[in-house]
Backbone as ProteinMPNN parsed JSONL, in Angstrom:
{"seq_chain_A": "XXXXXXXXXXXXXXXXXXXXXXXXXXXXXXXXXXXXXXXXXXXXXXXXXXXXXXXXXXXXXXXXXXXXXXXXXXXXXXXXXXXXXXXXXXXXXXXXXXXXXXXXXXXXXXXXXXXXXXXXXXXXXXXXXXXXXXXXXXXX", "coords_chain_A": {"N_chain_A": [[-4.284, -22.657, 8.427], [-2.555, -24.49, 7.211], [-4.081, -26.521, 7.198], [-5.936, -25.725, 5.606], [-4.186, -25.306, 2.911], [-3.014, -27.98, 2.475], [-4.56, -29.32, 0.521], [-3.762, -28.326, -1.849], [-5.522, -25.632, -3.25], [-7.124, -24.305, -5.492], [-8.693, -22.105, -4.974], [-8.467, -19.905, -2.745], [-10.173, -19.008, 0.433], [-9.336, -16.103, 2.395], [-9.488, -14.776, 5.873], [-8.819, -11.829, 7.124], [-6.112, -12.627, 8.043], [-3.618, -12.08, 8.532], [-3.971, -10.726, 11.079], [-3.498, -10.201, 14.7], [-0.913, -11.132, 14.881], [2.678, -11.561, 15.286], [4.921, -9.135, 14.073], [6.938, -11.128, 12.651], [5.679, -13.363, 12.297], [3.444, -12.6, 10.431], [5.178, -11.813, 7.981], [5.52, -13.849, 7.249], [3.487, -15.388, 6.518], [2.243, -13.856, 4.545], [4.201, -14.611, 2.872], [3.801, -17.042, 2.023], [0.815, -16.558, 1.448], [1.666, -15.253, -0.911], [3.278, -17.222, -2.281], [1.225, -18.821, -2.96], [-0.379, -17.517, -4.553], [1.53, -17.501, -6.804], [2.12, -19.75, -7.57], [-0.66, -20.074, -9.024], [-2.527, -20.282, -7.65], [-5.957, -18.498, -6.982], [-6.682, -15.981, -4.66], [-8.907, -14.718, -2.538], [-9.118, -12.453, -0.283], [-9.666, -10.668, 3.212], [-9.686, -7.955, 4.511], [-8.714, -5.616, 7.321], [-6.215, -4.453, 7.197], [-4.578, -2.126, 5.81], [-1.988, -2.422, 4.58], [-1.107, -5.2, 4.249], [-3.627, -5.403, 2.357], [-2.206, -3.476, 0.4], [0.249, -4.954, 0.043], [-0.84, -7.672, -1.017], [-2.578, -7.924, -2.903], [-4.124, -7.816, -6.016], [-6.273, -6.268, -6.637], [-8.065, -4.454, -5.346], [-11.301, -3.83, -3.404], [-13.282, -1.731, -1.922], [-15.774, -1.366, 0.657], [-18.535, 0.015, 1.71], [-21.559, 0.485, 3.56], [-22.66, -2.195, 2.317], [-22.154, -1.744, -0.44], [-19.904, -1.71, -3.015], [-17.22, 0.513, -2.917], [-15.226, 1.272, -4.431], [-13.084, 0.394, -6.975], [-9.874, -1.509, -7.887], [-6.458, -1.31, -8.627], [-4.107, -0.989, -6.334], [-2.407, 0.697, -6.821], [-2.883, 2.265, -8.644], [-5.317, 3.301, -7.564], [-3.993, 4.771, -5.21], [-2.896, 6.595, -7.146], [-4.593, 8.098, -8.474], [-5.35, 9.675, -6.071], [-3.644, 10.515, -5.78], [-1.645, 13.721, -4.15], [0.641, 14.32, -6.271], [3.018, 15.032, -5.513], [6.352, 15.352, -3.684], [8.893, 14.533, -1.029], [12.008, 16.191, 0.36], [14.278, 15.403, 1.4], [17.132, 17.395, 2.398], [21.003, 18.568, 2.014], [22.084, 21.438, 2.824], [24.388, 23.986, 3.103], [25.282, 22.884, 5.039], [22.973, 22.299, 7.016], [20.503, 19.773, 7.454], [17.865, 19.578, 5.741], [14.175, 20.348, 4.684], [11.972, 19.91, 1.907], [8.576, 20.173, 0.417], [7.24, 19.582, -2.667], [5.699, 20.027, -5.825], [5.138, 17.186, -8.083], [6.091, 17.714, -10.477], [7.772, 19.879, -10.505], [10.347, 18.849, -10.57], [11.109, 17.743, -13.067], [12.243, 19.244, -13.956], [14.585, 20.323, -12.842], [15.882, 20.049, -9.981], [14.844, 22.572, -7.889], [16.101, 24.25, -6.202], [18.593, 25.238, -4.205], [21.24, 23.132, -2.907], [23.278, 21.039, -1.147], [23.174, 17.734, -1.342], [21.19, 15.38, -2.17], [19.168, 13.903, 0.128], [16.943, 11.705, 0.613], [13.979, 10.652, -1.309], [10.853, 11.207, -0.897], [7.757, 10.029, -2.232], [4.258, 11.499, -1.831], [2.243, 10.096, -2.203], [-1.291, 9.071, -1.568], [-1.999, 6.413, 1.496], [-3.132, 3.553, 1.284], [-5.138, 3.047, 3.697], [-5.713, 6.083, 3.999], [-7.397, 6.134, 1.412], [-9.379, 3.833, 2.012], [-11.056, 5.515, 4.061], [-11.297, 7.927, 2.645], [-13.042, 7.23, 0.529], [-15.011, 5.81, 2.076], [-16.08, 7.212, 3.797], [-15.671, 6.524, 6.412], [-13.346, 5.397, 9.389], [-11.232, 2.896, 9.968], [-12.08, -0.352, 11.61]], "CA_chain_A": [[-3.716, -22.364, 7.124], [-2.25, -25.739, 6.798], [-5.032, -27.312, 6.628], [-6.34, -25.412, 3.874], [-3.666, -25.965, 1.606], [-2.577, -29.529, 2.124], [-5.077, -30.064, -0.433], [-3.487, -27.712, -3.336], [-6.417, -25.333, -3.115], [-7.228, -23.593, -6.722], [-9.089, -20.953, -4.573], [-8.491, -19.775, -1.183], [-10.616, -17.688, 1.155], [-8.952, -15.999, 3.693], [-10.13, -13.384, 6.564], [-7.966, -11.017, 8.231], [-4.438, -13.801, 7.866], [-1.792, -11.821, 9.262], [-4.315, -10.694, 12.332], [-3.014, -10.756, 15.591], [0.548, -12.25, 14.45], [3.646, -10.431, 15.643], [5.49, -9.139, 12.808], [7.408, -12.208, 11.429], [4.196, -14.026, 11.876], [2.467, -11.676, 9.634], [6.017, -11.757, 6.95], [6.164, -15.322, 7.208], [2.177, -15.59, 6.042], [2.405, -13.047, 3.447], [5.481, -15.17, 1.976], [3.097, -18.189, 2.225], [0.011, -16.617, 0.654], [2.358, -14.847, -2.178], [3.746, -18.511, -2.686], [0.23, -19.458, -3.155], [-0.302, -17.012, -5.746], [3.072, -17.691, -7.921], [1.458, -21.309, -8.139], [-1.754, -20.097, -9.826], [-4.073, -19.795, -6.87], [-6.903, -17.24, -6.743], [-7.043, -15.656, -3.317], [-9.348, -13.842, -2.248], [-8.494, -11.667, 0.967], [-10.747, -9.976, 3.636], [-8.743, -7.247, 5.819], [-8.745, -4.059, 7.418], [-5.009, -4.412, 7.723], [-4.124, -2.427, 4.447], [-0.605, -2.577, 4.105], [-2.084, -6.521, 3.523], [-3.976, -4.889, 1.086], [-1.278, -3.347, -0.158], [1.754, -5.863, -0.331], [-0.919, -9.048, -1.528], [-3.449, -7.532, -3.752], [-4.012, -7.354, -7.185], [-7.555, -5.555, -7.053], [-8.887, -4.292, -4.118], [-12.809, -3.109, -3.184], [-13.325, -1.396, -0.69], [-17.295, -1.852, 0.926], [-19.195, 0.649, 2.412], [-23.073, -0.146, 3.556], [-22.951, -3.443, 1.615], [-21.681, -1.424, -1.824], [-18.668, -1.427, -3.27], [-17.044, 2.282, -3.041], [-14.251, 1.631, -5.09], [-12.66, -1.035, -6.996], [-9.256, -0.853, -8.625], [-5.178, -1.585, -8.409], [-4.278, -0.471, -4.856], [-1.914, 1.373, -7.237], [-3.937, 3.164, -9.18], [-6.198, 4.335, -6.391], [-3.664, 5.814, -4.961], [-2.453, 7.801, -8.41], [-5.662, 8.418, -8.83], [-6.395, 10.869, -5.484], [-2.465, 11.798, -5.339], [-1.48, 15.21, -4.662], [1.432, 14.491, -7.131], [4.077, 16.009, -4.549], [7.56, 14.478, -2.999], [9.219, 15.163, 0.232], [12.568, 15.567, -0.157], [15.835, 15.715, 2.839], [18.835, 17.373, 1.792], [21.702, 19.122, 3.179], [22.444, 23.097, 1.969], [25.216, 25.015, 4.01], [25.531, 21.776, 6.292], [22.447, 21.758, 7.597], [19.601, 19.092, 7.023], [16.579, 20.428, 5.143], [12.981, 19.493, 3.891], [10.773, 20.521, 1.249], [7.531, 19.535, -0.34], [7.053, 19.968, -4.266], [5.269, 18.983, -7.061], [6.465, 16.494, -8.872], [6.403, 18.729, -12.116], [9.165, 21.183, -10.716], [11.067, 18.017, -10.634], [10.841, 17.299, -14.324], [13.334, 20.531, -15.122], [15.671, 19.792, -11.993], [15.692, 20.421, -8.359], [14.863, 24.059, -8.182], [16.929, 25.336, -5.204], [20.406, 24.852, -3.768], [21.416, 21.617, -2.541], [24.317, 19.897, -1.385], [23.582, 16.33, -1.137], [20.191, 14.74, -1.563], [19.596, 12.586, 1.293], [16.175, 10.965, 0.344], [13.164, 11.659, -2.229], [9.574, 10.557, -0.614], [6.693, 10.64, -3.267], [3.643, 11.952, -0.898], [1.358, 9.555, -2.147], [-1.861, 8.934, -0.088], [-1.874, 5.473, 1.851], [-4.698, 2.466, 1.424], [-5.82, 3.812, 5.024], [-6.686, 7.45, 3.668], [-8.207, 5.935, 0.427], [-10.467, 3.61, 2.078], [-11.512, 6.695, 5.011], [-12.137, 8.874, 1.646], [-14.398, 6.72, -0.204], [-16.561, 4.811, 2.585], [-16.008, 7.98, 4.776], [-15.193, 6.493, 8.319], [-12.194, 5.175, 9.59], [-10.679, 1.069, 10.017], [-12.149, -0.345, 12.97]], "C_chain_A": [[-3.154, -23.644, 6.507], [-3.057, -26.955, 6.343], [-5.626, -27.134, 4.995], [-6.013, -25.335, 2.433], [-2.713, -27.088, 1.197], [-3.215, -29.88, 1.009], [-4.716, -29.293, -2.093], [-4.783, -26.689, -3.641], [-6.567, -24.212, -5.012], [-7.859, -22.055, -6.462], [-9.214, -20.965, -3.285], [-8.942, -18.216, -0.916], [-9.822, -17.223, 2.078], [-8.771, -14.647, 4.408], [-9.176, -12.964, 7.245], [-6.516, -12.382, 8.627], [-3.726, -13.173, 8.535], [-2.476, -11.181, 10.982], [-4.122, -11.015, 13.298], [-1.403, -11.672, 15.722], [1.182, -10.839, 14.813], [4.19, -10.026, 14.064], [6.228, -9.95, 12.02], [6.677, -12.796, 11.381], [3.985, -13.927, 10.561], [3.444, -12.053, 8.473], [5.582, -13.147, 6.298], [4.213, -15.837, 6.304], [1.963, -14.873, 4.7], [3.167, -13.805, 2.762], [4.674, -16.162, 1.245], [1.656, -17.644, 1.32], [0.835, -15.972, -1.236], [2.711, -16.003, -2.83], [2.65, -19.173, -3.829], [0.168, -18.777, -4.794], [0.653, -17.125, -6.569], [2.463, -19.013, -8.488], [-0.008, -21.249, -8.917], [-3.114, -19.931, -9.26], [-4.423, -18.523, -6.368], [-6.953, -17.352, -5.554], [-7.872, -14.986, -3.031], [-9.445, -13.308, -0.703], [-9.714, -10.52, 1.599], [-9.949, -9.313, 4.764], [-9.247, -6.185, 6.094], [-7.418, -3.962, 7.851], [-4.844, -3.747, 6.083], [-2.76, -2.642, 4.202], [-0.802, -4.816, 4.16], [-2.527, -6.168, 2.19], [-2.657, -4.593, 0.037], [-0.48, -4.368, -1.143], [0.762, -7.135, -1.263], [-2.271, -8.518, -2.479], [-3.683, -6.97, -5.286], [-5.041, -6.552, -7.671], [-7.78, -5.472, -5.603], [-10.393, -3.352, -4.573], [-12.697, -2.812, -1.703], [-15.318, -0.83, -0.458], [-17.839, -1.288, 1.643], [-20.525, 0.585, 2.064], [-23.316, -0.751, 2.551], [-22.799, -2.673, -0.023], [-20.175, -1.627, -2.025], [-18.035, 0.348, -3.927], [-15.859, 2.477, -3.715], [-13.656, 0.342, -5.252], [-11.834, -1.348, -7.938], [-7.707, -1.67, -8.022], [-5.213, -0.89, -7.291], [-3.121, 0.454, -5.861], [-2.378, 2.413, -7.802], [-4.627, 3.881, -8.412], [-5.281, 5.18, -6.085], [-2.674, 7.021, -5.831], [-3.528, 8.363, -8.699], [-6.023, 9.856, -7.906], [-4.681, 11.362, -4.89], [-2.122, 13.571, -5.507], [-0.18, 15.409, -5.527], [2.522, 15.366, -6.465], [5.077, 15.175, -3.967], [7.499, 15.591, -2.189], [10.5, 14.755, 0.099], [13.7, 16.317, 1.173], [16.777, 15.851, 2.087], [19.325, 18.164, 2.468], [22.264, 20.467, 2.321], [22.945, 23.583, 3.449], [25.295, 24.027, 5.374], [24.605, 21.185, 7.401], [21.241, 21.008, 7.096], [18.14, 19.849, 6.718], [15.798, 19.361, 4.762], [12.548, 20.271, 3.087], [10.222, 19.439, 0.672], [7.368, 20.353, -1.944], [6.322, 19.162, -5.152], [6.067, 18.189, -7.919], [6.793, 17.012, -10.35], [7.433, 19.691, -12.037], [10.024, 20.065, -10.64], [11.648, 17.421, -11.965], [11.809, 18.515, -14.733], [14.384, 19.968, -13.834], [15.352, 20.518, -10.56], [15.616, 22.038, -8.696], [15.041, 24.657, -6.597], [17.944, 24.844, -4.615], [20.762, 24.031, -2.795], [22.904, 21.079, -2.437], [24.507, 18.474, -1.912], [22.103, 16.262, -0.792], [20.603, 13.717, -0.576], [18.442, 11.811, 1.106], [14.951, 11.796, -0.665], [12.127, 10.754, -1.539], [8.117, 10.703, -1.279], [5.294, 10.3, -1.822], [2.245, 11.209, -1.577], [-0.312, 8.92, -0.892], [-1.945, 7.02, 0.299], [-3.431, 4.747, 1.265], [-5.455, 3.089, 2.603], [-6.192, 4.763, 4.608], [-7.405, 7.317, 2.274], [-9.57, 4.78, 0.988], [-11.34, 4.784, 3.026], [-12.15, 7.486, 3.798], [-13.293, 8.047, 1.006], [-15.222, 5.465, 0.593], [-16.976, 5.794, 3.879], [-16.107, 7.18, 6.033], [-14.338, 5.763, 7.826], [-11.83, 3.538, 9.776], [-11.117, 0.802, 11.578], [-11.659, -2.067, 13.093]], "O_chain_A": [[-3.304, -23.823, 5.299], [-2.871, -27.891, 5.566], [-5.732, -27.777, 3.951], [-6.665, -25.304, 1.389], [-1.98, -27.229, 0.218], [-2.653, -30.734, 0.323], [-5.233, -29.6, -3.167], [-5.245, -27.12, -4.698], [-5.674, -23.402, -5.259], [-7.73, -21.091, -7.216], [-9.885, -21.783, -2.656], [-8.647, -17.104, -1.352], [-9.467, -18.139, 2.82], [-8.19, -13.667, 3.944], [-8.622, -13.731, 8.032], [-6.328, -12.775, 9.778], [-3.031, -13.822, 9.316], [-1.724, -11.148, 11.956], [-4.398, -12.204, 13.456], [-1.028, -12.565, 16.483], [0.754, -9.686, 14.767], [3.828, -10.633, 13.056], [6.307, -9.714, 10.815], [6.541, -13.182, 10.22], [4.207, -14.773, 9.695], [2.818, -12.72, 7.649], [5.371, -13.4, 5.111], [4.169, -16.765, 5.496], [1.449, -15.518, 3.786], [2.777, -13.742, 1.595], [4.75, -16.228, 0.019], [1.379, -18.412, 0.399], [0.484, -16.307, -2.368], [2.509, -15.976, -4.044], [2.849, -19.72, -4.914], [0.52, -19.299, -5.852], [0.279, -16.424, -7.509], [2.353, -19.257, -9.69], [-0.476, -22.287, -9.385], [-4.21, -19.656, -9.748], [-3.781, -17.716, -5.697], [-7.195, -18.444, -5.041], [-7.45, -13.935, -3.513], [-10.015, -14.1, 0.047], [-10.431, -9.779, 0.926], [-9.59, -9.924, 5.771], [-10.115, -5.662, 5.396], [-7.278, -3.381, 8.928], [-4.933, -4.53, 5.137], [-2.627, -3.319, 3.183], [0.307, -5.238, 3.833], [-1.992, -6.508, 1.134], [-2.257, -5.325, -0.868], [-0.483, -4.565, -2.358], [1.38, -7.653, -2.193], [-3.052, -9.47, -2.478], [-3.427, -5.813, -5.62], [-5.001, -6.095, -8.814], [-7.658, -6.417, -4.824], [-10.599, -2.586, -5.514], [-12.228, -3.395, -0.726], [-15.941, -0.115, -1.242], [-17.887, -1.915, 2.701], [-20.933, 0.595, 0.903], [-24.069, -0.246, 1.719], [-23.508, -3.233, -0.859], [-19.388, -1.682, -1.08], [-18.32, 1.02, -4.918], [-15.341, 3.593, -3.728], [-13.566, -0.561, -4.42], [-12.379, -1.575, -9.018], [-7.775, -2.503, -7.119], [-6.184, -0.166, -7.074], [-2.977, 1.415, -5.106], [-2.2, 3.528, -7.313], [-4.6, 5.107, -8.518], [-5.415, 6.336, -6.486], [-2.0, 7.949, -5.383], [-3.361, 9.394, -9.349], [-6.617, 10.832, -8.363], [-4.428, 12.172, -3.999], [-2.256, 14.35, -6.45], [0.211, 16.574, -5.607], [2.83, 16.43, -7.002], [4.63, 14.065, -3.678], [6.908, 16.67, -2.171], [10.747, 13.578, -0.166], [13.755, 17.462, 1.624], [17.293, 15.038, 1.321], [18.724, 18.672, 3.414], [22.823, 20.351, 1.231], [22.329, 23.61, 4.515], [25.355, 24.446, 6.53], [24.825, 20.311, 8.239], [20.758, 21.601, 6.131], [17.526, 20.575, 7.501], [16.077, 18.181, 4.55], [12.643, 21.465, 3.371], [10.693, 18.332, 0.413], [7.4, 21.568, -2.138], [6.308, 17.934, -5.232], [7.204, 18.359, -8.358], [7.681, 16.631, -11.113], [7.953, 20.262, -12.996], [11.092, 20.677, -10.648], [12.611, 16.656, -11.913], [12.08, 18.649, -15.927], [15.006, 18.958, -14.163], [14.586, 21.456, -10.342], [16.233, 22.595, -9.603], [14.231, 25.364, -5.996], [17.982, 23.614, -4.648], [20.481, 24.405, -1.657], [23.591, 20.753, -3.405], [25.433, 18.028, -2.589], [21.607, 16.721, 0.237], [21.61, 13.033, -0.392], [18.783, 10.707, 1.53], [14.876, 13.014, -0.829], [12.393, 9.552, -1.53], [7.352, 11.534, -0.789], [5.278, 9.319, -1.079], [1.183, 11.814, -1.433], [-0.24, 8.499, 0.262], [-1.946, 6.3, -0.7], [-4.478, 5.31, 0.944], [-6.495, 3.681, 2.316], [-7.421, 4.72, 4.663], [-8.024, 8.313, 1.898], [-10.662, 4.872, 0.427], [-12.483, 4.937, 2.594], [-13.357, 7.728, 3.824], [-14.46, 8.426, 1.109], [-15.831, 4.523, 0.086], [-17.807, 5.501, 4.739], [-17.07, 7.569, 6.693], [-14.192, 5.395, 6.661], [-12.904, 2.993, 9.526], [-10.712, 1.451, 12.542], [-11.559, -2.604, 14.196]]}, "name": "protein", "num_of_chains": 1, "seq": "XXXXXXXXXXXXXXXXXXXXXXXXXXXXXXXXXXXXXXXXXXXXXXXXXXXXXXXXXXXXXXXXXXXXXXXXXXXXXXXXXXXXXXXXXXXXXXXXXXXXXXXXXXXXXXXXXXXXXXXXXXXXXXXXXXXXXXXXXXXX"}
């Protein structure tokens, strides 16, 4: 990696980067290609790590038998095949509760009796179950 951008690189390739790195590895590389990008350089990124995808991507494709099966904001994709539902922990009569809801009964107000939210989790689907849906098999 050092090598490749002692020289100020205007475009960098780079395969599977945080591969095999423990987890501050992996932070500490991510910081380092994000850097890259703030300075103006095009990256282009080759993973099956998505939360990679995720955190350093401004377009992802995803490539099944030499096509491209989808090709889009890693945001968007996944608004695109959400089931539009939170998960949400709260505490009624003292003890800790869950439910799942659309996020449209959310839009008038919580609709049932609640002490004390304790977290709201929008049930979005991951990079992992959006590339599995559109190249059908799984990250190997």
């Amino acid at each position: 990696m050092a090598r490749a951008l002692i020289s100020n690189p205007k475009l960098l390739f780079l395969d599977e980067p945080t591969s095999e790195l423990d987890p501050s590895g992996a932070v500490l590389f991510r910081k380092i290609i994000e850097e890259e990008r703030r300075k103006g350089t095009t990256v282009f990124l080759t993973t099956h790590n998505m939360v990679d995808a995720d955190l350093l991507c401004d377009r992802v494709a995803f490539i099944s038998n030499g096509k491209i099966a989808a090709l889009d904001t890693p945001k968007k994709l996944k608004e695109k095949n959400s089931s539009h539902q939170v998960e949400i922990d709260y505490l009624y009569n003292g003890e800790r509760q869950k439910k799942v809801m659309k996020t449209k009964e959310l839009e008038k107000e919580l609709p049932f009796l609640h002490e004390e939210v304790i977290s709201i989790h929008s049930k979005e689907p991951t990079l992992e179950e959006m590339f599995i849906q559109y190249t059908g098999r799984g990250l190997s």
